[in-house]
N, C-alpha and C positions, 0 to 999 in steps of 0.2 A: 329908715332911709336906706335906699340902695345907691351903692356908688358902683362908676362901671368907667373903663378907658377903652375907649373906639378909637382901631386904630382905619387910616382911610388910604385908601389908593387915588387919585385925581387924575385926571387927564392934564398932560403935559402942559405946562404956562398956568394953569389955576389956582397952584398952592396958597397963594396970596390973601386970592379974591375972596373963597371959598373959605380959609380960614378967618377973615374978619367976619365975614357972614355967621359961619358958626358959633363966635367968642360972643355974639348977638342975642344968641338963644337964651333964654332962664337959665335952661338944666345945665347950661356948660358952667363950667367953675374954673376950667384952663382948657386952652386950646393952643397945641405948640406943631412950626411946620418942622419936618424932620429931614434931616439925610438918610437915606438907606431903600430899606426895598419897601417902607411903607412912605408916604408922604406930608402928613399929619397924623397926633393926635390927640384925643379930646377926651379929659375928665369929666363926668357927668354924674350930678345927683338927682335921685327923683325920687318920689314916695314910696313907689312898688316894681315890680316889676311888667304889670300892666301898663304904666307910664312911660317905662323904659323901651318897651315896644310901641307904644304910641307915638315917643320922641323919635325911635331912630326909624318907623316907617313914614311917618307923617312930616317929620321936619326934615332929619337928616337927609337919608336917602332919594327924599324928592329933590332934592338940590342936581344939576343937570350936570355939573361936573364932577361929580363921584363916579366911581368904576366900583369900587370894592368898600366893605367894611368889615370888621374884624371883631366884636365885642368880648371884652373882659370883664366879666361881674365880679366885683371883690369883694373875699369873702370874709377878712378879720382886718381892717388896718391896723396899724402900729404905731405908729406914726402919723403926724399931720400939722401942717402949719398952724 
């Protein structure tokens, strides 16, 4: 399994929208909206890394209020609920 945390930039008024939509997908596992200089973001597990580009071209990305993303592949957890 690969886990990874996208963080996301939106265009202004969309945090909302764009975060339920996301919390929708399989691969997300949490999807939280933020304060600061990013505006969401999203836990994701997926098989491979082949998946994880699949997910964040094919689902994420295509979403029309994104500006930016950010990805974190993780590389040992510790920790987990």
């Amino acid at each position: 399994m690969v886990y990874g945390y996208i963080l996301v930039t939106l265009k202004s008024g969309a945090e909302r929208d764009v975060c339920e939509k996301v919390a929708n997908f399989e691969e997300v596992v949490q999807v939280d909206e933020l304060y600061g200089e990013y505006d969401a973001i999203a836990k994701v597990q997926v098989k491979d890394l082949a998946d994880l580009d699949k997910f964040l071209t094919d689902k994420l990305r295509s979403l029309s209020d994104i500006f930016l993303t950010t990805t974190m592949i993780v590389a040992k957890e510790y920790k987990s609920e």
